[in-house]
C-alpha positions as CSV (number, residue, x, y, z in Angstrom):
1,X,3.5,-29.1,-59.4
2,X,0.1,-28.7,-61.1
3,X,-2.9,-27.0,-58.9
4,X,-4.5,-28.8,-56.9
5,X,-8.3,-29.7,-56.1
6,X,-8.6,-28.6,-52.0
7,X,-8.1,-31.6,-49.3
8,X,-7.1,-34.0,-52.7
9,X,-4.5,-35.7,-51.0
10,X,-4.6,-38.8,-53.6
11,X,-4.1,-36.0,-56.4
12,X,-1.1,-34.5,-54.3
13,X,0.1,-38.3,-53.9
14,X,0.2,-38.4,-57.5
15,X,2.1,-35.1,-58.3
16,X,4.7,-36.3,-55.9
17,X,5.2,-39.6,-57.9
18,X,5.4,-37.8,-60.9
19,X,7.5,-34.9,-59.9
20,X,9.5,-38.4,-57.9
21,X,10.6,-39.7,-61.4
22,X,12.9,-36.3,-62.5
23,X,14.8,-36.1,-59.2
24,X,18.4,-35.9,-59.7
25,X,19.5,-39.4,-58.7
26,X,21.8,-42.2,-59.8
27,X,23.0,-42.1,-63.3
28,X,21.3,-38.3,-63.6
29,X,23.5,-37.5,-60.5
30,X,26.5,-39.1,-62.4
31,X,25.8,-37.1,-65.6
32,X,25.8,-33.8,-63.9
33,X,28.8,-34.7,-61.9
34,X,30.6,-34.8,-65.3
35,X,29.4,-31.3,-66.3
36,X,32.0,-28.6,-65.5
37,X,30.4,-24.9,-65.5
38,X,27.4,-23.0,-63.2
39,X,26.0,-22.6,-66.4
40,X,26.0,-26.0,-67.8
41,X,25.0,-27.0,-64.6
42,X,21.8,-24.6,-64.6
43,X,20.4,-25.3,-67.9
44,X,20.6,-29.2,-67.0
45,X,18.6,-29.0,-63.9
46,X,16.1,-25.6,-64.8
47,X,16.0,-26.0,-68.8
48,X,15.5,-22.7,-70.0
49,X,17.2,-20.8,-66.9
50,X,20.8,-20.1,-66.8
51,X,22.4,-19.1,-63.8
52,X,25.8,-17.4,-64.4
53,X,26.7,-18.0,-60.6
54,X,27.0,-20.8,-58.0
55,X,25.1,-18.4,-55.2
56,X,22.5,-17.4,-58.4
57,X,22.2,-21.4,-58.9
58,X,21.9,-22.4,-55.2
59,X,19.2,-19.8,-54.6
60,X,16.9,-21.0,-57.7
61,X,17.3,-24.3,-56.4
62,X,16.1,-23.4,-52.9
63,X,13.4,-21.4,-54.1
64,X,12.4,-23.6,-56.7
65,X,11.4,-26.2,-53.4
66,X,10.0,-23.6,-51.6
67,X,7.5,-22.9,-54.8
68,X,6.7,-26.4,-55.0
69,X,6.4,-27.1,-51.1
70,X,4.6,-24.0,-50.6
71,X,1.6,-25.1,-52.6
72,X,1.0,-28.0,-50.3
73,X,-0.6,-27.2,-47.3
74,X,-4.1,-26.4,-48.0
75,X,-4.4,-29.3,-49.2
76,X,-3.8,-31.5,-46.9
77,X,-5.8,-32.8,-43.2
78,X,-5.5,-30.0,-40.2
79,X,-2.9,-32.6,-38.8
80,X,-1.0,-32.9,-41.8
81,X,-1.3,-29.3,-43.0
82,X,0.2,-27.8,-39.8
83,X,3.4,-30.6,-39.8
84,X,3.8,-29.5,-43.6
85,X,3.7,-25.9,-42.8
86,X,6.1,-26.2,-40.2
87,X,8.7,-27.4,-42.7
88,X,8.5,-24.4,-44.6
89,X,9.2,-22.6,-41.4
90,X,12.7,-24.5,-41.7
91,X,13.3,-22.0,-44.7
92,X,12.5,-18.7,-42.6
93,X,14.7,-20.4,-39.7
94,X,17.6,-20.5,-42.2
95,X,17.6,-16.7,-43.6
96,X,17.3,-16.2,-39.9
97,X,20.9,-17.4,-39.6
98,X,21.9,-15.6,-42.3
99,X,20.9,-12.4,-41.1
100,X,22.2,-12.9,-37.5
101,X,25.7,-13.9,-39.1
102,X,25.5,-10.5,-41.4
103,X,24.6,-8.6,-38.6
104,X,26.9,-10.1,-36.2
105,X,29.8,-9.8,-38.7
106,X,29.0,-6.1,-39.7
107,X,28.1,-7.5,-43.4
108,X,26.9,-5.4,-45.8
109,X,23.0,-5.5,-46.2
110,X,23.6,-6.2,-50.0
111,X,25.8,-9.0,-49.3
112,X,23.4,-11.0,-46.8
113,X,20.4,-10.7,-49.2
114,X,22.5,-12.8,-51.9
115,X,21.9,-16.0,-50.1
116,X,18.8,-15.2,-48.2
117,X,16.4,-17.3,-49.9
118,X,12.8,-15.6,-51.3
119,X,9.5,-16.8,-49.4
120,X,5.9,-16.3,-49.5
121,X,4.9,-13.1,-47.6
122,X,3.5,-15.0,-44.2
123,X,7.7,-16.3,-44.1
124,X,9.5,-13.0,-45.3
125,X,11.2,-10.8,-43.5
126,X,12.3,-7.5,-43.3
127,X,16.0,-7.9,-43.8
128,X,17.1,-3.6,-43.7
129,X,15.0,-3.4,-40.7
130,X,16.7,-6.5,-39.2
131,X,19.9,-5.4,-40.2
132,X,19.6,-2.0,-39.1
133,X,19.1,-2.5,-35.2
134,X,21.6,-0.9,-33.2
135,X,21.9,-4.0,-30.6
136,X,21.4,-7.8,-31.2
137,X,18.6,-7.6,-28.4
138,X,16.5,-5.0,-30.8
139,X,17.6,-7.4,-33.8
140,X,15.8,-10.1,-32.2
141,X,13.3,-7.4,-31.0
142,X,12.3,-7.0,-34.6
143,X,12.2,-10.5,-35.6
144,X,8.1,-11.0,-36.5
145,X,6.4,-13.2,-33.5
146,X,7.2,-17.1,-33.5
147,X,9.4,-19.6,-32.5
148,X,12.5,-17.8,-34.2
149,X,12.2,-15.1,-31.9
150,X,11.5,-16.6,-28.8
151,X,13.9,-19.3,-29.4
152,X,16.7,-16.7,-29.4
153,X,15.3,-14.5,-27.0
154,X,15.3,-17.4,-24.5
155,X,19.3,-18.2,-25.8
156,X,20.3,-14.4,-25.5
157,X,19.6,-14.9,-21.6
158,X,21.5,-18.5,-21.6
159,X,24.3,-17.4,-23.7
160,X,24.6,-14.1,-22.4
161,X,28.6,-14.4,-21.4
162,X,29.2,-16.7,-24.8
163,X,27.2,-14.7,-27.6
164,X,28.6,-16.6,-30.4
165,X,26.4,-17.5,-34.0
166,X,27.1,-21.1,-33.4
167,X,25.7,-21.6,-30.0
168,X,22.6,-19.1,-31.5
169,X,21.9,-20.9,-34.5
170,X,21.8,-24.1,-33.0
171,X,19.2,-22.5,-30.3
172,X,17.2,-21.5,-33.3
173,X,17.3,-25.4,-34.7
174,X,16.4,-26.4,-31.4
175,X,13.2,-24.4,-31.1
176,X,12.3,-25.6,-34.6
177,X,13.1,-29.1,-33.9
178,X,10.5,-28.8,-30.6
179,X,8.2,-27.8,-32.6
180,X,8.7,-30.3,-35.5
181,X,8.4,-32.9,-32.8
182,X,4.9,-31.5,-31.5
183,X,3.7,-31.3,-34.7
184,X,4.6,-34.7,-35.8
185,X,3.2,-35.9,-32.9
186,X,-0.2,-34.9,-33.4
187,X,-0.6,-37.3,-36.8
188,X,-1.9,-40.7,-36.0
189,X,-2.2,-44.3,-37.7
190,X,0.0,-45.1,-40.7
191,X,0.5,-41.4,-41.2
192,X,2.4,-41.0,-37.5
193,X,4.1,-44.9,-38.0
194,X,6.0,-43.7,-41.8
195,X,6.7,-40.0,-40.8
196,X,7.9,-40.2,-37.6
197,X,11.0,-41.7,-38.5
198,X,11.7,-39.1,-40.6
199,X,11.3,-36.4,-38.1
200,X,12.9,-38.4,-35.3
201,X,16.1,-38.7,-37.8
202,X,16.1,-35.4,-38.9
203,X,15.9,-34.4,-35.4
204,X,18.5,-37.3,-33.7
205,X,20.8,-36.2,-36.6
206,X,20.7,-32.1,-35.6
207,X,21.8,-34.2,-31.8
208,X,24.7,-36.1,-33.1
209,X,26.1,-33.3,-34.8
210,X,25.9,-30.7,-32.3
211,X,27.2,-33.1,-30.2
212,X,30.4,-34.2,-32.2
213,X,30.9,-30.8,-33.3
214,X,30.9,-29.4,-30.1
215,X,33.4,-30.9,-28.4
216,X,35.7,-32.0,-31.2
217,X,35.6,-29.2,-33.5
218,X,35.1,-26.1,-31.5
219,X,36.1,-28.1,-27.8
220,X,33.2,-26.8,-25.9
221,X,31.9,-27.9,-22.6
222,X,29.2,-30.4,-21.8
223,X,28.1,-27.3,-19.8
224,X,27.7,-25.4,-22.5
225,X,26.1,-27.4,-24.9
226,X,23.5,-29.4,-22.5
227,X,20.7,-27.0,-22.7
228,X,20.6,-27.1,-26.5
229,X,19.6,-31.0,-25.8
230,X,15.5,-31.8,-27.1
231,X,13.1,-33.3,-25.4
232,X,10.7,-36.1,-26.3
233,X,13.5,-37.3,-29.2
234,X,15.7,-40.0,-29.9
235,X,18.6,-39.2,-28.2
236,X,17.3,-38.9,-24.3
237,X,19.3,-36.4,-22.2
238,X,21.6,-39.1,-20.5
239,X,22.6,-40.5,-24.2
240,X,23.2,-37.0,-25.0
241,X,25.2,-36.5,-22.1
242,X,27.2,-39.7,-22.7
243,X,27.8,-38.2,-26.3
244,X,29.2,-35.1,-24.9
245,X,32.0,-37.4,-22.6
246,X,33.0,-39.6,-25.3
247,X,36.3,-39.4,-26.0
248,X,36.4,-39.0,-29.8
249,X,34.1,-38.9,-32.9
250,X,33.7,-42.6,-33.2
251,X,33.0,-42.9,-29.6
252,X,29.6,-40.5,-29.7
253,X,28.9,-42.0,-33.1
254,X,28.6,-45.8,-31.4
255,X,25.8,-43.9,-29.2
256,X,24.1,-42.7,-32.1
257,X,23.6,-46.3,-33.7
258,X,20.6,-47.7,-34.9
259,X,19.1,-43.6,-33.5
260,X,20.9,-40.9,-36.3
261,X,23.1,-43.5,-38.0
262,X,22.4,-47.1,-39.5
263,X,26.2,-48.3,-39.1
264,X,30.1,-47.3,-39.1
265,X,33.0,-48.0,-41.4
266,X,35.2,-50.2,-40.2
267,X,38.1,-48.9,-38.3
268,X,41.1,-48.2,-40.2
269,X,43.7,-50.9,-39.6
270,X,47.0,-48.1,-39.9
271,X,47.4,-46.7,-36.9
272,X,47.7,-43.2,-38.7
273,X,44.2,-42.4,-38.5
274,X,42.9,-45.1,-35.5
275,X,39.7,-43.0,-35.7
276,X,38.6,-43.2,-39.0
277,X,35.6,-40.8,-39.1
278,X,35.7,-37.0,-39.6
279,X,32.6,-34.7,-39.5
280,X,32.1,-35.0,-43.5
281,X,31.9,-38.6,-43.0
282,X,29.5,-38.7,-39.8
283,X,27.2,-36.3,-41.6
284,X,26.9,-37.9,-44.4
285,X,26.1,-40.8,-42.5
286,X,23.2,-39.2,-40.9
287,X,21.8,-37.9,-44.7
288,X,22.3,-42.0,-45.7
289,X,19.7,-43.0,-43.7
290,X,17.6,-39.5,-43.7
291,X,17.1,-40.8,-47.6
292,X,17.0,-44.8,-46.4
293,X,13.5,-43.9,-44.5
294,X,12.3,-41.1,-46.6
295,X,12.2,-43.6,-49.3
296,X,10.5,-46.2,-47.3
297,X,8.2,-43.8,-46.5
298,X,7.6,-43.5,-50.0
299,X,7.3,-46.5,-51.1
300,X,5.1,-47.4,-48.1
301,X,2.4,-45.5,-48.4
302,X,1.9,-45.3,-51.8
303,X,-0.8,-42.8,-52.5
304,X,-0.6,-41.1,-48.5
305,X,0.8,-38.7,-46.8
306,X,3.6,-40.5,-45.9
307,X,4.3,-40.7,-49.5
308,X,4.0,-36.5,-49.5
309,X,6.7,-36.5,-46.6
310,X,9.3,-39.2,-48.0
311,X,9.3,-37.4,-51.2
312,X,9.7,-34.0,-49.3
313,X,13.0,-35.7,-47.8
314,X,13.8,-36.8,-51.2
315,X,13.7,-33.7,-52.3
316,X,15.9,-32.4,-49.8
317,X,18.4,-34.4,-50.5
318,X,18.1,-33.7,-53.6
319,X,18.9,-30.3,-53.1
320,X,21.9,-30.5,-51.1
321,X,23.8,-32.8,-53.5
322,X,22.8,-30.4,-56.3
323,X,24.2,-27.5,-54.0
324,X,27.2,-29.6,-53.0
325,X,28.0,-30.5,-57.0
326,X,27.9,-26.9,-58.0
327,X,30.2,-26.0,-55.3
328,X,32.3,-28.8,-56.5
329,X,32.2,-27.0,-59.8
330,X,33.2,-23.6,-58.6
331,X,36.1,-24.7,-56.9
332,X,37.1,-27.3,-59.9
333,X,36.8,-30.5,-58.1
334,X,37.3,-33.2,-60.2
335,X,33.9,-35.2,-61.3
336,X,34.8,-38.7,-59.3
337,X,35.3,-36.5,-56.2
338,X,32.5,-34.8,-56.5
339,X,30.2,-37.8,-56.9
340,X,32.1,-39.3,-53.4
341,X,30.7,-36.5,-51.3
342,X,26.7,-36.9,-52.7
343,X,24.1,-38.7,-51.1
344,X,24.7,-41.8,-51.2
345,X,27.9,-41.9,-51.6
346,X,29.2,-44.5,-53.8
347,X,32.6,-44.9,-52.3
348,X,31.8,-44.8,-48.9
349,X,31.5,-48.8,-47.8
350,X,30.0,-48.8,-44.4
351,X,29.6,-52.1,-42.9
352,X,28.0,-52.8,-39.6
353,X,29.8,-53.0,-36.6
């Protein structure tokens, strides 16, 4: 993205539409699908940079949004500029996790910092220091001040019998998530009325999944999970709840209707699989209409912020289907299967229930 003239938010708007119109998407998507090495792969998307390595790959692709996103802020409204900031906190949120899986996994330092992802100095962290403290309490000690570290100071006390990285790292979504919330809360006219949706799905889908995942992957309690519930978002606590008693996936997905998803496939008629849906499925679900009202957003506002945010989830998206393809490559998935797990996915026909 070019440099930008301070608080020149119709300039920013038209970066975004430009830099809109070379997003891997549709018949682009297709044509990479077809390419069958990292390095193909890299010279396709970065012209000029060849990656020899999925994990090489993935991380010039994260950090190539994080250049771009990080170049944002200042030049947007107080209200819009501390929402946008925010979402490159997600980034610092995510070599978080990282780190607390190297460290809780007695990793090598060198093999965490391959997929920690490079950020501007007010998001970096210390990752020897980190991964050098004798206890988790004195890792988290060393975390720099913020959400991150209160969030899992707060879930060190809650989890304190059950110290385990998945009920940690959702603790650390769920501060972020809070905070997203706040944040997006504090924007007003159209700006609140095409980013909200946004945040509310991103937020309602991070619910759905902790939810299914939960109980029907790792079979956890509703006890254990309730306190990782959010306030002030889509799914209210006794939905949530509800979701956590349902007796299979499909059952908490029907909660999540018209809130994290837009609609179901239709159940299977052989009695094989009666419930039709796995976690793949329901996520990608969620990510359909993530890009559904990022795109509305988009189109909607035009020249506004709301255009800034829907491209931001565009981008996103984006991201993790260029990520999924080049593990798709690694592993030598065939091209048609690879293209059925992107966002959207072709063959996935959802019709409403």
């Amino acid at each position: 993205m070019a440099r930008l003239t301070v608080n020149d938010l119709d300039y920013l708007g038209a970066c975004v539409h430009g830099r809109r119109g070379r997003v891997a998407e549709a018949e682009r998507l297709d044509a990479l699908c077809r390419l069958r090495t990292i390095p193909e792969l890299s010279r396709a998307v970065f012209p000029g940079f060849e990656a020899q390595t999925c994990t090489e790959f993935q991380r010039r692709v994260m950090e190539d949004l994080v250049s771009e996103l990080s170049r944002c802020p200042r030049h947007l409204g107080e209200a819009g500029s501390d929402l946008f900031a925010w979402l490159l906190i997600r980034f610092q949120v995510e070599n978080v996790k990282v780190l607390l899986r190297g460290f809780m996994d007695h990793t090598p330092l060198e093999a965490v910092q391959e997929h920690l992802v490079t950020l501007p100095e007010d998001g970096a962290l210390d990752a020897r220091t980190l991964m050098a403290a004798e206890t988790l309490q004195k890792f988290v000690q060393r975390l720099p001040m913020g959400t991150p570290r209160q969030t899992l100071r707060a879930a060190l006390g809650i989890y304190r019998d059950h110290l385990r990285p998945f009920f940690l790292e959702a603790a650390l979504d769920r501060g972020y998530f809070q905070d997203l919330l706040a944040r997006a809360g504090r924007l007003s006219g159209e700006d609140k009325e095409l980013v909200a949706p946004i945040v509310d799905q991103e937020v309602n889908m991070f619910q759905l999944m902790l939810a299914a995942r939960g109980r029907f992957n790792y079979g956890l309690t509703p006890e254990l999970l309730l306190p990782l519930h959010i306030r002030w978002c889509g799914i209210p606590a006794d939905r949530f709840k509800a979701m956590l008693a349902a007796p299979d996936i499909r059952a908490a997905a029907v909660l999540a209707l018209g809130r994290a998803i837009d609609s179901l496939p239709s159940e299977p008629e052989s009695t094989e699989n009666s419930l039709g849906l796995d976690f793949a499925e329901l996520e990608a679900l969620t990510w359909i209409r993530f890009l559904r009202l990022a795109n509305q957003a988009f189109r909607r506002s035009h020249m506004g912020f709301g255009a800034v945010i829907g491209y931001v989830g565009i981008r996103r998206v984006e991201v993790a289907n260029l990520i999924t393809l080049s593990e798709g490559i690694r592993t030598g998935v065939l091209p048609e299967v690879i293209r059925a797990r992107l966002i959207p996915r072709r063959v996935l026909e959802v019709d409403h229930v």
